[in-house]
C-alpha positions in Angstrom: 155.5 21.8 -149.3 156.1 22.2 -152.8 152.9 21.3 -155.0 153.1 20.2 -158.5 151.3 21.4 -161.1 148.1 20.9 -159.7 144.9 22.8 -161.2 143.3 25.4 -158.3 140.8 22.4 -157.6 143.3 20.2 -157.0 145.0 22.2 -154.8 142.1 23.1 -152.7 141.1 19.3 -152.4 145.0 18.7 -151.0 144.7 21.4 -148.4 141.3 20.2 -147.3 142.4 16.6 -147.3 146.1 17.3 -145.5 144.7 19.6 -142.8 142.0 16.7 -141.9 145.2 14.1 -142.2 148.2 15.3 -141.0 149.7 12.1 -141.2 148.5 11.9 -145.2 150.8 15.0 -145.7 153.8 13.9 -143.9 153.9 10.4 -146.1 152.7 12.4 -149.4 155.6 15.0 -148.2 158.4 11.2 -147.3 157.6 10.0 -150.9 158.2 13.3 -152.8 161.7 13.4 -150.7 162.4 9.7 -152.1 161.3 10.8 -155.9 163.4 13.8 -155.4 166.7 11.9 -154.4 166.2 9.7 -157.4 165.6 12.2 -159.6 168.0 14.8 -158.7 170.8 13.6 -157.1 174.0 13.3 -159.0 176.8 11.8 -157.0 176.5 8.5 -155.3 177.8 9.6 -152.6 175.0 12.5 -152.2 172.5 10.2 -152.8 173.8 7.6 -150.5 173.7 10.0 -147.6 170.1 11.5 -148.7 168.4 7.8 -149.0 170.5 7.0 -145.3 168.6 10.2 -143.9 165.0 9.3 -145.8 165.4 5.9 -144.1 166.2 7.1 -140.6 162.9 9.5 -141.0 160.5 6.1 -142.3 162.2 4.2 -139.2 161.5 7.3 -137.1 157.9 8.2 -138.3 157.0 3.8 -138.4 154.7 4.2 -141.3 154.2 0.5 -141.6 153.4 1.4 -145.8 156.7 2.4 -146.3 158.1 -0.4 -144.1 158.7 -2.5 -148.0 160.5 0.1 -149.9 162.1 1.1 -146.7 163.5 -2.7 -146.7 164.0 -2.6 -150.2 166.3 0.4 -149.7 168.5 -1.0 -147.0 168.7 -4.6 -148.6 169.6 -3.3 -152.1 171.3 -0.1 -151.5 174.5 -1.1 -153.4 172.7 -2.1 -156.5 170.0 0.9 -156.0 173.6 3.6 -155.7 175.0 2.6 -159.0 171.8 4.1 -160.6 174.0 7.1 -160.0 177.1 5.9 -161.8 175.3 6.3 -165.6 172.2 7.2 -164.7 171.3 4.0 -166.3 168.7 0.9 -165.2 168.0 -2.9 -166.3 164.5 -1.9 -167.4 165.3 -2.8 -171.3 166.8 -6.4 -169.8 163.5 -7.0 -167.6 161.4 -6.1 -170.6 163.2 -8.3 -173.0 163.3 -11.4 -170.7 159.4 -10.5 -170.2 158.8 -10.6 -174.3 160.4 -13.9 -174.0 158.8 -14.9 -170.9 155.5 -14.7 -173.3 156.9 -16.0 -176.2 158.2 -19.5 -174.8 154.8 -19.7 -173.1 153.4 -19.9 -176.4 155.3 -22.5 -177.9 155.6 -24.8 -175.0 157.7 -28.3 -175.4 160.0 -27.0 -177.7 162.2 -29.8 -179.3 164.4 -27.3 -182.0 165.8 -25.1 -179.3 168.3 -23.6 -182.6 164.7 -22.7 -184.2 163.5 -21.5 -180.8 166.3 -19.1 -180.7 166.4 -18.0 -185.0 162.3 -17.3 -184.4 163.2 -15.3 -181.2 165.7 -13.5 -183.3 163.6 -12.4 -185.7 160.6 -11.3 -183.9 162.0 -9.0 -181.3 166.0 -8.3 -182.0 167.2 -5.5 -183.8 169.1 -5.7 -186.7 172.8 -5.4 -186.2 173.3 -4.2 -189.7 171.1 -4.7 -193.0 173.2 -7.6 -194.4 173.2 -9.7 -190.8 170.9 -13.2 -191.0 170.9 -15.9 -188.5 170.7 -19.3 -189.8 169.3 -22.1 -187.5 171.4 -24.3 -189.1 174.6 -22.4 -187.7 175.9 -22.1 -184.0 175.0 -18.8 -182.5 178.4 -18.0 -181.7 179.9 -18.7 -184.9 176.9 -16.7 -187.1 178.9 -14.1 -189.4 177.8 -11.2 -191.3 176.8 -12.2 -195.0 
């Protein structure tokens, strides 16, 4: 088993812990597996036969903690693969619809939804050049560079 940088106390406390829970090791040794497909595989193709091996050993070994990621795997595993394709996630999408999530909860009831959208605008999107503005008065789609 490949340890981490770990400080010698740390170290000690793992052996102690995995030789009095086998069963600890083996799932701290199935989730390092799982990190390490993520992180280092390259092809899609790779990967998809690595996470098809990790799931056969969760299925095998019927940890019921990994049972959920296990299921996540197997019910997603065409969205998970094209990870692979750019290396790329939706994380900056999910964080964005959260900012606006909690920025329409604090103006509930909004009645100028062309407002809504300038205040959103200019509060958490980036400039597309220094002369852009967007006028509430105008259509989204038909705002122009001054």
């Amino acid at each position: 088993m490949a340890i981490p940088n770990w400080t010698p106390s740390q170290t000690h406390r793992t052996e102690l812990l995995f030789k009095r829970y086998p069963d600890l090791q083996k799932a701290y040794e199935i989730s390092q597996e799982l990190s390490a497909i993520l992180s280092h595989s390259k092809d899609k193709r790779i990967a998809f036969k690595k996470l098809a091996i990790w799931y056969n050993k969760i299925e095998k070994l019927g940890y019921k903690s990994f049972n959920t990621i296990a299921r996540t795997i197997q019910n997603n595993y065409e969205t998970i693969l094209n990870y692979f394709d750019n290396r790329s996630t939706n994380a900056s999408a999910e964080s964005f619809n959260a900012k606006i999530k909690a920025f329409r909860s604090q103006f509930r009831r909004v009645r100028n939804v062309k407002f809504f959208l300038f205040r959103l605008s200019k509060i958490y999107a980036k400039s597309l050049s220094p002369t852009f503005t967007l006028d509430p008065t105008i259509p989204i789609d038909q705002a122009k560079e001054s």
